[in-house]
C-alpha positions in Angstrom: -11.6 17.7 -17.4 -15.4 16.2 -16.9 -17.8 18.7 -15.6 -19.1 18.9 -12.2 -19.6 20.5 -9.3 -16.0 22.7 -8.9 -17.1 23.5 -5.5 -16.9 19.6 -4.5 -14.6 17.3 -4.0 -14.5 14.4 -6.8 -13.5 11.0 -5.3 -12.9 7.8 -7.3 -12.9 4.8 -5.1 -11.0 1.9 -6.2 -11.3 -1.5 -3.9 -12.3 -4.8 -5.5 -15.0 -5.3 -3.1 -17.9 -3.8 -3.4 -19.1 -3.7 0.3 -16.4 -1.8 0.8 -17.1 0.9 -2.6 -20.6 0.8 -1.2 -19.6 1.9 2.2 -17.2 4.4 1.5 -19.7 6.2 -1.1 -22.3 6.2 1.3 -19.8 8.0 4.0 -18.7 10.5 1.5 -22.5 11.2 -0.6 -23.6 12.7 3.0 -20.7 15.4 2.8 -21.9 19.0 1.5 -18.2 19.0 0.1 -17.6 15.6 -1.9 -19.0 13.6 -4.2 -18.0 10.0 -5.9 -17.2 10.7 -9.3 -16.4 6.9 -10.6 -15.7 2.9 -8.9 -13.4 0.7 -10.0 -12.5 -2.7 -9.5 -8.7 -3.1 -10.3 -5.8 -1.2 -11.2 -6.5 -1.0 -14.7 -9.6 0.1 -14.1 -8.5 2.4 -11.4 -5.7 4.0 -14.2 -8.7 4.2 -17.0 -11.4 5.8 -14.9 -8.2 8.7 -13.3 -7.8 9.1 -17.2 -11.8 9.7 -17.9 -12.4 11.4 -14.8 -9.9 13.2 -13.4 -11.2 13.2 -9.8 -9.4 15.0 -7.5 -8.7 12.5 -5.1 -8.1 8.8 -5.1 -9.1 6.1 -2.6 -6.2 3.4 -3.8 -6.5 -0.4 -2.4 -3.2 -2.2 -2.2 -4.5 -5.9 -3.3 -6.6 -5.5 -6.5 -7.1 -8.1 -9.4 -5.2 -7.5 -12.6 -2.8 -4.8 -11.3 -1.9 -4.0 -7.4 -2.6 -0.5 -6.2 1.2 0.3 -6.0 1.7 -0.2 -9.5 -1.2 1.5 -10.3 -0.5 5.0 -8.2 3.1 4.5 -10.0 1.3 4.7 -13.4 -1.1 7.7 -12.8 1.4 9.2 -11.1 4.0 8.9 -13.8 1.1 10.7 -16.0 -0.3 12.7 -13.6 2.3 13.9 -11.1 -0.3 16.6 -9.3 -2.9 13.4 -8.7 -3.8 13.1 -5.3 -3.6 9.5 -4.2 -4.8 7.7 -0.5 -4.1 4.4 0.2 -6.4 2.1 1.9 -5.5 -1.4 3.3 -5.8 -3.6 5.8 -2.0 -3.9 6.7 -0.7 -1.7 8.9 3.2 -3.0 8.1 5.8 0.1 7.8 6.9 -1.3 4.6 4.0 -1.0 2.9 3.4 2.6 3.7 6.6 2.9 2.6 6.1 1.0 -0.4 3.2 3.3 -1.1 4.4 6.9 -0.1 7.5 5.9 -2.5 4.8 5.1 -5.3 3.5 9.0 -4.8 0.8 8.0 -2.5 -0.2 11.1 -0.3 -1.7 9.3 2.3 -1.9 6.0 4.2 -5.5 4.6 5.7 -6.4 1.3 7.9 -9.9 0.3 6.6 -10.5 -0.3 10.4 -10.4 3.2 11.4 -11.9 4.6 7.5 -15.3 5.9 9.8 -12.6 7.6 12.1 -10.1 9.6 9.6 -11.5 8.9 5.9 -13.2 12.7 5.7 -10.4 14.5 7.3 -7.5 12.4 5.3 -9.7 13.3 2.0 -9.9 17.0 2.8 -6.0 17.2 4.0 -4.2 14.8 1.2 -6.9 17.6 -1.2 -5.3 20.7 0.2 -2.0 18.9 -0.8 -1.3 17.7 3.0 -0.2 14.1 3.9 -2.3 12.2 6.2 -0.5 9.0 7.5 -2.2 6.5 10.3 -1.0 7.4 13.5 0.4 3.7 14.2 1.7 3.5 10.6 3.4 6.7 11.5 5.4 5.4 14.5 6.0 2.3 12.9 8.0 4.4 9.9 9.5 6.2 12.2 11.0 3.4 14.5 12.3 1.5 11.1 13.7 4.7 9.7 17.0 4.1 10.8 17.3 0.4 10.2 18.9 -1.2 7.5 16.2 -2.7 5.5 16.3 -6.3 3.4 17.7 -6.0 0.1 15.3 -7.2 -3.0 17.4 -10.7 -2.8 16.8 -10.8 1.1 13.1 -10.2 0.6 12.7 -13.2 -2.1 14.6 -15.6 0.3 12.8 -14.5 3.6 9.3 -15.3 1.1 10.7 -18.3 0.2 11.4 -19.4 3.9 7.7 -18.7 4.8 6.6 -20.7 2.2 8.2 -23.7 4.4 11.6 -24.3 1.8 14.3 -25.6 3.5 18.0 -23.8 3.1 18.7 -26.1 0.1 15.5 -25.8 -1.8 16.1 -21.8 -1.7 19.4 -22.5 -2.6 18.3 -24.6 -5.8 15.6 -22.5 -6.7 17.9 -19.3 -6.5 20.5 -21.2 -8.8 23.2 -20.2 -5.9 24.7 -22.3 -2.9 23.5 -23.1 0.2 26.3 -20.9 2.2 25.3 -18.1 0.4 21.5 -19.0 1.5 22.9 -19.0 4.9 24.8 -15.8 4.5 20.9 -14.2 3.2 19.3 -15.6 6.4 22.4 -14.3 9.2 21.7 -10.9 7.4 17.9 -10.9 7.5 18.1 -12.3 11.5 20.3 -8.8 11.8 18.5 -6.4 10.1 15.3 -7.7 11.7 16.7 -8.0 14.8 15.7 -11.7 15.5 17.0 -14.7 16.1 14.6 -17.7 13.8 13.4 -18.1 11.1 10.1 -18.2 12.3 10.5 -15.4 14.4 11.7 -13.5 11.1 8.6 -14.8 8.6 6.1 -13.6 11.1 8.2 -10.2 12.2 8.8 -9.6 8.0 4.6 -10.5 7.5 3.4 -7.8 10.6 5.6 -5.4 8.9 4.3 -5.8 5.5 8.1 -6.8 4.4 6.2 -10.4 3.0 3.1 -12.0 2.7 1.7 -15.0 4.2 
């Protein structure tokens, strides 16, 4: 392990925009307890600096170039299973947090309330705690009992949004248009709604898609 400081907190922040690194290392450089040990850029980067480094926690963001964030908290975690990962995002969807906690994530952060809960998360997911957003919290637990879209569902539902009609899903998916139909009676269930468009933007809020 580097040497440092073992009575600090070693933080590697990894967000590909650098307003964001900037602001985050000036938060935590003004706490007696933590220090920035490394930025990176993308996953990859994010995977080789954990390597180098060895911080002990991890600021992860979800949408980074090269590699996503959940892909790269499933690699250091496959490596590392003790590393201490937080999430940061701007989507506050269930299935995201999901998405992430199932990755190995510790915690999950809205980068509109980082000034709020960013030192306390840091010092909780540290002492091996979980620190979830309090509205991503609620929304997990109103979901938990729902049936959620299959892998199949998801890709159709994505497809939708991107405005193709039954029959262009259905040629794209190499299967026929009933069974398209069959995909979207499912996903109005499961989502509990009753159009398509109602579905795309219910699926987007939740994190389920993107737009």
């Amino acid at each position: 392990m580097p040497a440092g400081n073992a009575d600090l907190i070693r933080i590697l922040v990894a967000d590909d925009h650098p307003i964001l690194r900037e602001g985050v290392s000036a938060i935590i450089s003004m706490q007696k307890d933590m220090e920035v040990a490394g930025e990176a850029a993308t996953g990859l980067q994010a995977i080789a600096l954990y390597e180098a480094l060895r911080p002990d926690v991890v600021l992860m963001d979800l949408r980074m170039p090269e590699m996503n964030g959940v892909e790269a908290i499933e690699k250091i975690r496959a490596a590392h299973p003790d590393a201490h990962i937080i999430v940061l995002t701007t989507y506050s969807g269930d299935a995201k947090a999901l998405e992430a906690m199932r990755a190995g994530a510790a915690g999950f952060l809205l980068k509109s309330s980082l000034r709020r809960e960013l030192l306390d998360a840091i010092r909780a997911v540290h002492r091996g705690q979980r620190h979830l957003h309090p509205d991503v919290a609620q929304d997990i637990a109103l979901h938990a009992i729902e049936d959620s879209l299959s892998p199949r569902e998801v890709e159709v539902l994505q497809m939708i949004a991107g405005g193709h009609s039954n029959k262009q899903v259905a040629w794209k998916l190499g299967v026929a248009e009933e069974t398209i139909k069959s995909n979207i009676k499912s996903i109005f269930g499961k989502l509990r709604v009753s159009d398509r468009t109602h579905a795309v933007t219910t699926a987007a809020k939740r994190g389920i898609i993107e737009l």
